[in-house]
mmCIF file of the N, C-alpha and C atoms, coordinates in Angstrom:
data_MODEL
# 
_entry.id   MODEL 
# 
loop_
_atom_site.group_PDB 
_atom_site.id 
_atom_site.type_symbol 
_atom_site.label_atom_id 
_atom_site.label_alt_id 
_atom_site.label_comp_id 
_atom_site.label_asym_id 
_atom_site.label_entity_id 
_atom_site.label_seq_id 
_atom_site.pdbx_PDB_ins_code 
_atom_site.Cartn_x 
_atom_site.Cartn_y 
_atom_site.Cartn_z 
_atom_site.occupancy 
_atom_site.B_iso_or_equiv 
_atom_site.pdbx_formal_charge 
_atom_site.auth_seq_id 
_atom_site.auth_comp_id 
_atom_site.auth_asym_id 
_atom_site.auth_atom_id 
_atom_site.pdbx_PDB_model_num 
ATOM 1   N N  . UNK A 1 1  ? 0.827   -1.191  0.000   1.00 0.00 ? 1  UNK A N  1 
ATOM 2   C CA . UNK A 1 1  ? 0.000   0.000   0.000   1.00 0.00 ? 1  UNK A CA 1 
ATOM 3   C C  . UNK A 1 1  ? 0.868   1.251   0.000   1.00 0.00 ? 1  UNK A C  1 
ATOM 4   N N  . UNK A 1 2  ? 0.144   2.011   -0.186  1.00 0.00 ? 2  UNK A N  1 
ATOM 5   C CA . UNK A 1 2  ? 1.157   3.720   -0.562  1.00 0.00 ? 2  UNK A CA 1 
ATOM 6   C C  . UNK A 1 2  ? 0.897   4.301   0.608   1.00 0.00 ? 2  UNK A C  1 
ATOM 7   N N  . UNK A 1 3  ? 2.148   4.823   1.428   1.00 0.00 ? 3  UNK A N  1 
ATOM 8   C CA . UNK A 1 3  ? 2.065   5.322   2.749   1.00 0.00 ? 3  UNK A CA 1 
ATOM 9   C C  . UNK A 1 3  ? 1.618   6.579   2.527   1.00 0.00 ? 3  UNK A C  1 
ATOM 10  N N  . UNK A 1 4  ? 0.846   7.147   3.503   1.00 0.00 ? 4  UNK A N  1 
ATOM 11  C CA . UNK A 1 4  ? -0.008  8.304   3.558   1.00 0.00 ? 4  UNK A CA 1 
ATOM 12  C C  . UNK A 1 4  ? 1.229   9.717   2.885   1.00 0.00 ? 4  UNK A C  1 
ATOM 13  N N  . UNK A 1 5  ? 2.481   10.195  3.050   1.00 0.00 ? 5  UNK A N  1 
ATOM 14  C CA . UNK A 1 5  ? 3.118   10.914  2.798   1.00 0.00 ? 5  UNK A CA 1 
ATOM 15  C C  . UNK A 1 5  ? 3.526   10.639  1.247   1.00 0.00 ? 5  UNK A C  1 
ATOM 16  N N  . UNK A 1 6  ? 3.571   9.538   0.613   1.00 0.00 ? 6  UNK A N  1 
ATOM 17  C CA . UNK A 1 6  ? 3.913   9.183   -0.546  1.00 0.00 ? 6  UNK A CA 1 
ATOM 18  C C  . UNK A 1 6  ? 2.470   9.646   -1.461  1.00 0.00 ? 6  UNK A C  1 
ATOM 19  N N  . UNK A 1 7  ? 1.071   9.416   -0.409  1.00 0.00 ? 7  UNK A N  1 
ATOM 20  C CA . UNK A 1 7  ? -0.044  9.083   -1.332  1.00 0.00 ? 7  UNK A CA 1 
ATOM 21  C C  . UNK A 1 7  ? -0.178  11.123  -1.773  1.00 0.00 ? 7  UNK A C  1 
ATOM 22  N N  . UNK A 1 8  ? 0.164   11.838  -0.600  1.00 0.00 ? 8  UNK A N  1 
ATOM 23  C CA . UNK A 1 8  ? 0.423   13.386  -0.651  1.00 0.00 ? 8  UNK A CA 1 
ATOM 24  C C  . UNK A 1 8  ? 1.413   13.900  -2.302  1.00 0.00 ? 8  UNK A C  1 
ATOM 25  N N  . UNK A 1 9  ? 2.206   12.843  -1.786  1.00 0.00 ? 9  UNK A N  1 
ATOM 26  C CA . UNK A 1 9  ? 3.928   13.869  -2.774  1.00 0.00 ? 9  UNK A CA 1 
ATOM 27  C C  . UNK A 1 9  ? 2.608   13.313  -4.606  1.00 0.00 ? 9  UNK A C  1 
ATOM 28  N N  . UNK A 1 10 ? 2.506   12.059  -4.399  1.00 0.00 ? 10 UNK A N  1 
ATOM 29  C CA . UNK A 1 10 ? 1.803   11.524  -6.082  1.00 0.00 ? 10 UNK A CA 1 
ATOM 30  C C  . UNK A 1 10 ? 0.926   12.164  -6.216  1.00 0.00 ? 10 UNK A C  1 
ATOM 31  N N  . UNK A 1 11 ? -0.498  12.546  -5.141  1.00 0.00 ? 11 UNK A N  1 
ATOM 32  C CA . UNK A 1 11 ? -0.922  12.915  -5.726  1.00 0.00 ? 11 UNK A CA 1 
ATOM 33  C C  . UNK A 1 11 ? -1.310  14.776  -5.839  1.00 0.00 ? 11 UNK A C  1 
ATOM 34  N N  . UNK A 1 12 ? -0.669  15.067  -5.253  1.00 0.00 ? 12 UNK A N  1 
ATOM 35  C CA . UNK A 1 12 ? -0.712  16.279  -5.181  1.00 0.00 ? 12 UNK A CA 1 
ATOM 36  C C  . UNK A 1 12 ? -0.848  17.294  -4.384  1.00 0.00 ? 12 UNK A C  1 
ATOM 37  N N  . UNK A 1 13 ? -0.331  18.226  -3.509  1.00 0.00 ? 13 UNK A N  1 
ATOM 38  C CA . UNK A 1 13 ? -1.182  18.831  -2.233  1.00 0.00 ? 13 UNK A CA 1 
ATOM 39  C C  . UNK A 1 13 ? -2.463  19.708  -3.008  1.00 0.00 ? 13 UNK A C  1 
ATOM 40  N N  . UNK A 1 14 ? -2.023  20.170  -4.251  1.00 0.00 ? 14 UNK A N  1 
ATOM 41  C CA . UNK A 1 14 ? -3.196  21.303  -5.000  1.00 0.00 ? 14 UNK A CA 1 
ATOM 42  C C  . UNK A 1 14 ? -4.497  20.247  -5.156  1.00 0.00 ? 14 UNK A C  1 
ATOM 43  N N  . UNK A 1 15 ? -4.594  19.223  -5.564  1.00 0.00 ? 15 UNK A N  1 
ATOM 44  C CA . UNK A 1 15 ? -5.811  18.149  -6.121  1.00 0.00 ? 15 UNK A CA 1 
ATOM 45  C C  . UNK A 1 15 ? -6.254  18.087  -4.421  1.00 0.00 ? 15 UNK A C  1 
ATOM 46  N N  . UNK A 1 16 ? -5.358  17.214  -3.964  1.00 0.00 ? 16 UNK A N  1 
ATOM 47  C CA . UNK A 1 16 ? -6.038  17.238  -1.763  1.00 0.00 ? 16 UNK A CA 1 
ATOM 48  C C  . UNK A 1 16 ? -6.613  18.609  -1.663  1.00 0.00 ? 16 UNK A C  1 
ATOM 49  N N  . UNK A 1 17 ? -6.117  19.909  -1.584  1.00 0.00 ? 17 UNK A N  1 
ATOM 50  C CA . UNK A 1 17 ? -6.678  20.937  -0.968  1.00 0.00 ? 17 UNK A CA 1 
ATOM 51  C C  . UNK A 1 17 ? -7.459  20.997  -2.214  1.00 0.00 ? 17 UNK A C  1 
ATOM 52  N N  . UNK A 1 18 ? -8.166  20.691  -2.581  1.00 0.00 ? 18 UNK A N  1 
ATOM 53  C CA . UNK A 1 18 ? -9.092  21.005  -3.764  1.00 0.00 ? 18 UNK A CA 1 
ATOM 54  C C  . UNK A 1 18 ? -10.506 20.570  -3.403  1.00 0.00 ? 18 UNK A C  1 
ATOM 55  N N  . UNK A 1 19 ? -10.076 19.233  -2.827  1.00 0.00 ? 19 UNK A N  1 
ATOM 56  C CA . UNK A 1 19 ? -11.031 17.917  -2.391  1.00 0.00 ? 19 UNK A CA 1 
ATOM 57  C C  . UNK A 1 19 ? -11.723 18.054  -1.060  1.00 0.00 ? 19 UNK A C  1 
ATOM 58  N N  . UNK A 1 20 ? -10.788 19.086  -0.319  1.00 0.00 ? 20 UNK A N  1 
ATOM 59  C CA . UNK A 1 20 ? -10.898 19.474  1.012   1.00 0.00 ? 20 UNK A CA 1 
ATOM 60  C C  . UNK A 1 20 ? -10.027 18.500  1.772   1.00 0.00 ? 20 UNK A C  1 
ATOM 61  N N  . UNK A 1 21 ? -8.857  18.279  1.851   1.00 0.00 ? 21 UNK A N  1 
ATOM 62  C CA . UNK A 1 21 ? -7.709  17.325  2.233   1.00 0.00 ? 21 UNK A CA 1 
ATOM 63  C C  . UNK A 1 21 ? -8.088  16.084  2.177   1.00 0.00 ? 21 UNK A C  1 
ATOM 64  N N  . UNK A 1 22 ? -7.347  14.830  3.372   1.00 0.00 ? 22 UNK A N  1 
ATOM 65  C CA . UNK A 1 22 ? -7.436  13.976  2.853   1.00 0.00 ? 22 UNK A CA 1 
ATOM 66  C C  . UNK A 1 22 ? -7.835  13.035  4.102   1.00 0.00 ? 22 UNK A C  1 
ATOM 67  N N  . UNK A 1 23 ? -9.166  12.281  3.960   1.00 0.00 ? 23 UNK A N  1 
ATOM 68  C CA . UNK A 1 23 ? -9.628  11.508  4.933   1.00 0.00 ? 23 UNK A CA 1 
ATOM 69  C C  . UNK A 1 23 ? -9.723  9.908   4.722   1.00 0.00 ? 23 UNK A C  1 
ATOM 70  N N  . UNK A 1 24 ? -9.915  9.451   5.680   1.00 0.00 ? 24 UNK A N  1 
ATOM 71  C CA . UNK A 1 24 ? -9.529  7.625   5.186   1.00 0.00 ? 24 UNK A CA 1 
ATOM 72  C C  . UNK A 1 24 ? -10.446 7.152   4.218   1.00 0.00 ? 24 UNK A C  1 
ATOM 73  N N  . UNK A 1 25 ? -11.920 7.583   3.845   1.00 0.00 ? 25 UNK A N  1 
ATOM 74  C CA . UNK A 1 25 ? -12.519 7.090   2.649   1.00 0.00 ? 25 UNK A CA 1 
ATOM 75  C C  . UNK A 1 25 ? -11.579 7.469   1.809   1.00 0.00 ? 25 UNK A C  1 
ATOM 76  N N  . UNK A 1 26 ? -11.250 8.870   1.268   1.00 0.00 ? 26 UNK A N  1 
ATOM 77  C CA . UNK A 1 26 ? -10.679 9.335   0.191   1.00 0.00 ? 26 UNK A CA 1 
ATOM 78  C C  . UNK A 1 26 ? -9.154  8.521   -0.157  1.00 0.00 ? 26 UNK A C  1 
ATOM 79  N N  . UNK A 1 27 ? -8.617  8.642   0.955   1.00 0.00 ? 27 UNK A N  1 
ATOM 80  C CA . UNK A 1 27 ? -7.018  7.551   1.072   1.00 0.00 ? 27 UNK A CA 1 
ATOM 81  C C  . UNK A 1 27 ? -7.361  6.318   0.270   1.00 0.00 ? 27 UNK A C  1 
ATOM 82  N N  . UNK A 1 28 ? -8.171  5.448   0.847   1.00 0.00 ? 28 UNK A N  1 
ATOM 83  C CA . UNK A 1 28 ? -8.558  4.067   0.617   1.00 0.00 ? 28 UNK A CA 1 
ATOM 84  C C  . UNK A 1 28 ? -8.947  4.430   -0.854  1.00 0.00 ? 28 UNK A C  1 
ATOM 85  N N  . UNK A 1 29 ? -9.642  4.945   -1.482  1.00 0.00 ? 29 UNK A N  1 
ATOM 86  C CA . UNK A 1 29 ? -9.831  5.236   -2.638  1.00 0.00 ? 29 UNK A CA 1 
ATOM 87  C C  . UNK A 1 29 ? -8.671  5.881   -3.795  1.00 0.00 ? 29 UNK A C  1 
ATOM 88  N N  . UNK A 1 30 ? -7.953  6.370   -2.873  1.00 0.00 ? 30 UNK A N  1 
ATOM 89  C CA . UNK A 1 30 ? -6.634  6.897   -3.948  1.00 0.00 ? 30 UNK A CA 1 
ATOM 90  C C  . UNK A 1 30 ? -5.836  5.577   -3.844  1.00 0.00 ? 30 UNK A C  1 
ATOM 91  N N  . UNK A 1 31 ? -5.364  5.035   -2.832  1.00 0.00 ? 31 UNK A N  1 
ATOM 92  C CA . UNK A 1 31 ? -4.529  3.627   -2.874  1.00 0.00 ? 31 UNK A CA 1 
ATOM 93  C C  . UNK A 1 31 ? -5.236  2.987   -4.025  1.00 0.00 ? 31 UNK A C  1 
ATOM 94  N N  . UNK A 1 32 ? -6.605  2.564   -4.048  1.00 0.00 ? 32 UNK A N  1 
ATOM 95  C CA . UNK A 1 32 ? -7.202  1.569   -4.915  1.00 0.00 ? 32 UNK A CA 1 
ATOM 96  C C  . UNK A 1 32 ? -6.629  2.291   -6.158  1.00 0.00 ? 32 UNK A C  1 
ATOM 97  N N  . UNK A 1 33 ? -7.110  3.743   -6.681  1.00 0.00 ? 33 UNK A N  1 
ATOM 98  C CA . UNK A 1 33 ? -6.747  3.886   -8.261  1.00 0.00 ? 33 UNK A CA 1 
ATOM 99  C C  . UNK A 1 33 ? -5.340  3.902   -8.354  1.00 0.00 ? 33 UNK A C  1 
ATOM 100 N N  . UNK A 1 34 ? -4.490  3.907   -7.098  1.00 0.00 ? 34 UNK A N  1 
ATOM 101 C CA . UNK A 1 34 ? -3.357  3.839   -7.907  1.00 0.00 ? 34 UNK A CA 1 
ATOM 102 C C  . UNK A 1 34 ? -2.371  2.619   -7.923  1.00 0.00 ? 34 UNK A C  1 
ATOM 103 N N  . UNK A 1 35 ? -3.169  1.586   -7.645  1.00 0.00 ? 35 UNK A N  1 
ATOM 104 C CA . UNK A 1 35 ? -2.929  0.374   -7.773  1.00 0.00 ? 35 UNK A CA 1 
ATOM 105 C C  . UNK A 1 35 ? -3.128  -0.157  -8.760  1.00 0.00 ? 35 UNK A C  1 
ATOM 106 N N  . UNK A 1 36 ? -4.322  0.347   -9.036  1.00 0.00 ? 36 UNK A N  1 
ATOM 107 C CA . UNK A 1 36 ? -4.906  0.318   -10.893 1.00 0.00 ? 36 UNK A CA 1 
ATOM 108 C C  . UNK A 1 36 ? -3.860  0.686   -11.662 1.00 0.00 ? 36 UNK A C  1 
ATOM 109 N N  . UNK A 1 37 ? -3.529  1.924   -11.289 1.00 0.00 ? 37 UNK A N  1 
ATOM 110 C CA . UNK A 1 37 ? -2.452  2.435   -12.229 1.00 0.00 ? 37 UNK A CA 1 
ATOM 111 C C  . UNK A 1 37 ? -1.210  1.763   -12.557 1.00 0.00 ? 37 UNK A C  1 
ATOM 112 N N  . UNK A 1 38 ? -0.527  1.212   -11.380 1.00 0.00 ? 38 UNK A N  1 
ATOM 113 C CA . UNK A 1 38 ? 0.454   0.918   -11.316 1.00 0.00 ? 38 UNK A CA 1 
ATOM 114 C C  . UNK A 1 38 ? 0.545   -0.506  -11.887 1.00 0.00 ? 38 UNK A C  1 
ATOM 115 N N  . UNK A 1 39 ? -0.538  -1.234  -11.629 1.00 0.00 ? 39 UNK A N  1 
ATOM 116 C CA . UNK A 1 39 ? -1.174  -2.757  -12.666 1.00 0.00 ? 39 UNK A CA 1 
ATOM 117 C C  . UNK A 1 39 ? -1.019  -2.545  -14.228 1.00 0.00 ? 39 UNK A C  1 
ATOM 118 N N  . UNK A 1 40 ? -1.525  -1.239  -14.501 1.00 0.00 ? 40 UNK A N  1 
ATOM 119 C CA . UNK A 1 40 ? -1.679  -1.214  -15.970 1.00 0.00 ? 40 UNK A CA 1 
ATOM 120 C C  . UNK A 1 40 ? -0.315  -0.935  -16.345 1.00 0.00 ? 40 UNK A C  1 
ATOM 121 N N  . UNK A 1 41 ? 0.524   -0.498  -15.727 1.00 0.00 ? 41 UNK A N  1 
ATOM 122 C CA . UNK A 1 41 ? 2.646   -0.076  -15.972 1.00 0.00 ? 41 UNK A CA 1 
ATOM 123 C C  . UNK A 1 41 ? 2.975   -1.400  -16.298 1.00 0.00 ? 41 UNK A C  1 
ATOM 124 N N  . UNK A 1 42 ? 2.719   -2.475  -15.512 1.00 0.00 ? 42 UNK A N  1 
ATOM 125 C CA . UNK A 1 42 ? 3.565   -3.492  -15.499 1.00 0.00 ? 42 UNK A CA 1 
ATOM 126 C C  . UNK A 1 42 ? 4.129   -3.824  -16.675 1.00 0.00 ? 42 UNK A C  1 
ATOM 127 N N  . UNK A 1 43 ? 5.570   -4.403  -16.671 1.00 0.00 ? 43 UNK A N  1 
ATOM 128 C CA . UNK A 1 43 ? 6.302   -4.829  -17.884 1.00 0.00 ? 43 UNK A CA 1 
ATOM 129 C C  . UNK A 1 43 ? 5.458   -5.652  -18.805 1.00 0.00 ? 43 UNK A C  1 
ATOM 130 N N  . UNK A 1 44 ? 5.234   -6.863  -17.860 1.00 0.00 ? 44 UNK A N  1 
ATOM 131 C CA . UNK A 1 44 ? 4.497   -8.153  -18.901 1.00 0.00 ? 44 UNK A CA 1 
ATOM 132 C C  . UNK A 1 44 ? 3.086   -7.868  -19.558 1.00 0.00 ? 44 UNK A C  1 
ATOM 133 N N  . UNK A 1 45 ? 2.452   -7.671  -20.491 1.00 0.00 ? 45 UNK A N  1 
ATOM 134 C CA . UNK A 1 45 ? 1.447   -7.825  -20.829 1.00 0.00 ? 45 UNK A CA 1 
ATOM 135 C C  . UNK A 1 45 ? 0.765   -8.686  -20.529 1.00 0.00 ? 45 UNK A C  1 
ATOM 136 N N  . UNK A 1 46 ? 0.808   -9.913  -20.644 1.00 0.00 ? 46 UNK A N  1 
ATOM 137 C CA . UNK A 1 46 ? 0.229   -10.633 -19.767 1.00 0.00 ? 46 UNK A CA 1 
ATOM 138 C C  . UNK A 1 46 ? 0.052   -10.377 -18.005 1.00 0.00 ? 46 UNK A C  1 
ATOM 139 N N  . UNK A 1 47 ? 0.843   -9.471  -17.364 1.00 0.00 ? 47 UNK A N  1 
ATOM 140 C CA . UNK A 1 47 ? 0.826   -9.559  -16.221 1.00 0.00 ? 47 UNK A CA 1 
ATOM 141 C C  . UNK A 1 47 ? -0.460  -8.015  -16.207 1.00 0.00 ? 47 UNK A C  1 
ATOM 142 N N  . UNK A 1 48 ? -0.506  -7.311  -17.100 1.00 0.00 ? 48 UNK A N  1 
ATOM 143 C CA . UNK A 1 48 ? -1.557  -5.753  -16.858 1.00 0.00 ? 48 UNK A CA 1 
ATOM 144 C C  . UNK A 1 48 ? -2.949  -6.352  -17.180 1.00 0.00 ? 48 UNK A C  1 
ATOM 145 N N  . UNK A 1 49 ? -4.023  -5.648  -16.748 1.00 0.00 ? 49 UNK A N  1 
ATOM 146 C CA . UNK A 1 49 ? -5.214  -5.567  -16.558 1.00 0.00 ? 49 UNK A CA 1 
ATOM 147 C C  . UNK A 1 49 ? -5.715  -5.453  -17.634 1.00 0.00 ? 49 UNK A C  1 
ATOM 148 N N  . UNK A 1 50 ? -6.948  -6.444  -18.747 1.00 0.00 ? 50 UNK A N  1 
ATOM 149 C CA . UNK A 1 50 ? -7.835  -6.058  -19.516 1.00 0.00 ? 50 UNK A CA 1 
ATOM 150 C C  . UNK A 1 50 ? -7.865  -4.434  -19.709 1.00 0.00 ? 50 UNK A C  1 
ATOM 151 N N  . UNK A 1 51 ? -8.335  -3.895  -21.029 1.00 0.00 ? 51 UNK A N  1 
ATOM 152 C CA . UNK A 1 51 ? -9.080  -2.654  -20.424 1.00 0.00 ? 51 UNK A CA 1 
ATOM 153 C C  . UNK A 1 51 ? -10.503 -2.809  -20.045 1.00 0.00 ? 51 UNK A C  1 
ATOM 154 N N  . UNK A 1 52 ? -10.785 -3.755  -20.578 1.00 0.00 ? 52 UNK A N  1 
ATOM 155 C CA . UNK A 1 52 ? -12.210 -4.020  -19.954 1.00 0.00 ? 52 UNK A CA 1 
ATOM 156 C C  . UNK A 1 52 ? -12.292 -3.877  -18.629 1.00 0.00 ? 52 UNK A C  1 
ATOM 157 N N  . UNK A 1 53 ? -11.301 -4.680  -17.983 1.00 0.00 ? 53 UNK A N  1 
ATOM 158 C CA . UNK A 1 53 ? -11.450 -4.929  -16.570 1.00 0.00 ? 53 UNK A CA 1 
ATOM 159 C C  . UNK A 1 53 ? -10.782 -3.249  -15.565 1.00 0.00 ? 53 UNK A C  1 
ATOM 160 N N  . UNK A 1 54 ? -10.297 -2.914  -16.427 1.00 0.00 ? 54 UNK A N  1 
ATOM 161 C CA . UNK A 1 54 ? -9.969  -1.728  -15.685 1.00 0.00 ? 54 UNK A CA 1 
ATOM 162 C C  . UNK A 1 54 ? -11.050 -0.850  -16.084 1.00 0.00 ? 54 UNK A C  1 
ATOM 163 N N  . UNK A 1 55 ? -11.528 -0.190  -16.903 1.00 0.00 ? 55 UNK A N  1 
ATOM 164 C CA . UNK A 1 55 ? -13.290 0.155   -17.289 1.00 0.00 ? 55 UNK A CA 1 
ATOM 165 C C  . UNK A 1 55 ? -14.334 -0.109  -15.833 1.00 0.00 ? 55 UNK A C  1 
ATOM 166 N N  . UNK A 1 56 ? -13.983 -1.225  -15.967 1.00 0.00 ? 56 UNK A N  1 
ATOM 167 C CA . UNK A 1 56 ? -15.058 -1.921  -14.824 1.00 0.00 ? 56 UNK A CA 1 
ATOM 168 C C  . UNK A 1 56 ? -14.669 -1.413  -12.739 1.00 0.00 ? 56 UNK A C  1 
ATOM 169 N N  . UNK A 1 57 ? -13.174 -1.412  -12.722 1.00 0.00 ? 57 UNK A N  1 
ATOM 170 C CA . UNK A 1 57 ? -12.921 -1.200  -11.772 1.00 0.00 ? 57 UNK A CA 1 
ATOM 171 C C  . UNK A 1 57 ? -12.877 -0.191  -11.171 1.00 0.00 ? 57 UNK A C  1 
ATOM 172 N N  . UNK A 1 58 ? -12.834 1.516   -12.266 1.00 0.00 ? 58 UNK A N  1 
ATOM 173 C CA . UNK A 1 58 ? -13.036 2.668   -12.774 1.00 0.00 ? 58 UNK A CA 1 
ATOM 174 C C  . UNK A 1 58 ? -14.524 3.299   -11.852 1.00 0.00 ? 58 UNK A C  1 
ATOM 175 N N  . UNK A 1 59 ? -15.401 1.932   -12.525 1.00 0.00 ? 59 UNK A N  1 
ATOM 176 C CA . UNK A 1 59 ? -16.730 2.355   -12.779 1.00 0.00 ? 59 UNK A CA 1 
ATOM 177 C C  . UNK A 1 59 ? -17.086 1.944   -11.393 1.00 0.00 ? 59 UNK A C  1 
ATOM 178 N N  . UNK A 1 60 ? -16.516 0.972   -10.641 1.00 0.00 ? 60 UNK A N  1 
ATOM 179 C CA . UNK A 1 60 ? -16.815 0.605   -9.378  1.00 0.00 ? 60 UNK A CA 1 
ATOM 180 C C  . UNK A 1 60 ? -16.368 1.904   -8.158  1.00 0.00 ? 60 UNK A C  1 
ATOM 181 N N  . UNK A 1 61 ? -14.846 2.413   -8.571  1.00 0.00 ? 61 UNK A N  1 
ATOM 182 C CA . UNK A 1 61 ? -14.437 3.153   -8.034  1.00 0.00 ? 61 UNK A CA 1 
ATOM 183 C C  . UNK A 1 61 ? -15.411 4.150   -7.901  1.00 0.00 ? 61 UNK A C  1 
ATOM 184 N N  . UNK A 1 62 ? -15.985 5.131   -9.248  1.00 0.00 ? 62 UNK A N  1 
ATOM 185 C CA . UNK A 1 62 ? -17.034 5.927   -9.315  1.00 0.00 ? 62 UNK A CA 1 
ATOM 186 C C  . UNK A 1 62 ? -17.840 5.814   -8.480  1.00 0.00 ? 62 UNK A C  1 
ATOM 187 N N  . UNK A 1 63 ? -18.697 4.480   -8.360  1.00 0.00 ? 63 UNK A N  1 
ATOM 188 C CA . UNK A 1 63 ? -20.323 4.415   -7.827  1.00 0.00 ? 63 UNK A CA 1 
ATOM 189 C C  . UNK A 1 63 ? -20.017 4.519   -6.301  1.00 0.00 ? 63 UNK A C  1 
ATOM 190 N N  . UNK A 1 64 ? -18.772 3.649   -5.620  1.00 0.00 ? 64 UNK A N  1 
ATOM 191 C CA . UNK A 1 64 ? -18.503 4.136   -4.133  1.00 0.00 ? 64 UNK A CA 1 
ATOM 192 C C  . UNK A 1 64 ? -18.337 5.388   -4.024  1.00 0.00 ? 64 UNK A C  1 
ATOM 193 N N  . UNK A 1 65 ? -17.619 6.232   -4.508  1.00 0.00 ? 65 UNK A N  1 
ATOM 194 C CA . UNK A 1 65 ? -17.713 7.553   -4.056  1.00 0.00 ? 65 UNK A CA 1 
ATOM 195 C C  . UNK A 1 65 ? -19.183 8.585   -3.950  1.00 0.00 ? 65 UNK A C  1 
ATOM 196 N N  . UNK A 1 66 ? -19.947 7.827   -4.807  1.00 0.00 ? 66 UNK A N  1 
ATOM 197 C CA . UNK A 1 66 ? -22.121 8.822   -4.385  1.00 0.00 ? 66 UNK A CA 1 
ATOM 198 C C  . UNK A 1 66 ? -22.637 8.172   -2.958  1.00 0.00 ? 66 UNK A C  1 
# 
């Protein structure tokens, strides 16, 4: 998981103070997309995510946050 000071420097202090800083729903939710992210980097193609399946995980991410 991305330690809370790392999840700051990636993703930004301007985007956090934007959001109104940063609370453990929002954390838990930035770890998840950027796990996504970091899935879809991987060297192997075989080892990265459908885009389907990232579409889907996107869309999951979305509906938790209403």
């Amino acid at each position: 998981m991305v330690e809370k000071e790392q999840l700051t420097e990636t993703v930004g202090p301007k985007i956090l103070e934007e959001e109104g800083g940063v609370n453990e729903d929002k954390e838990l939710q930035l770890q998840a997309f950027l796990k996504l992210v970091s899935n879809c980097f991987k060297t192997e193609r075989t080892d990265r995510p459908l885009m389907i399946d990232v579409a889907k995980e996107l869309a999951k991410m979305v509906k938790s946050t209403k």
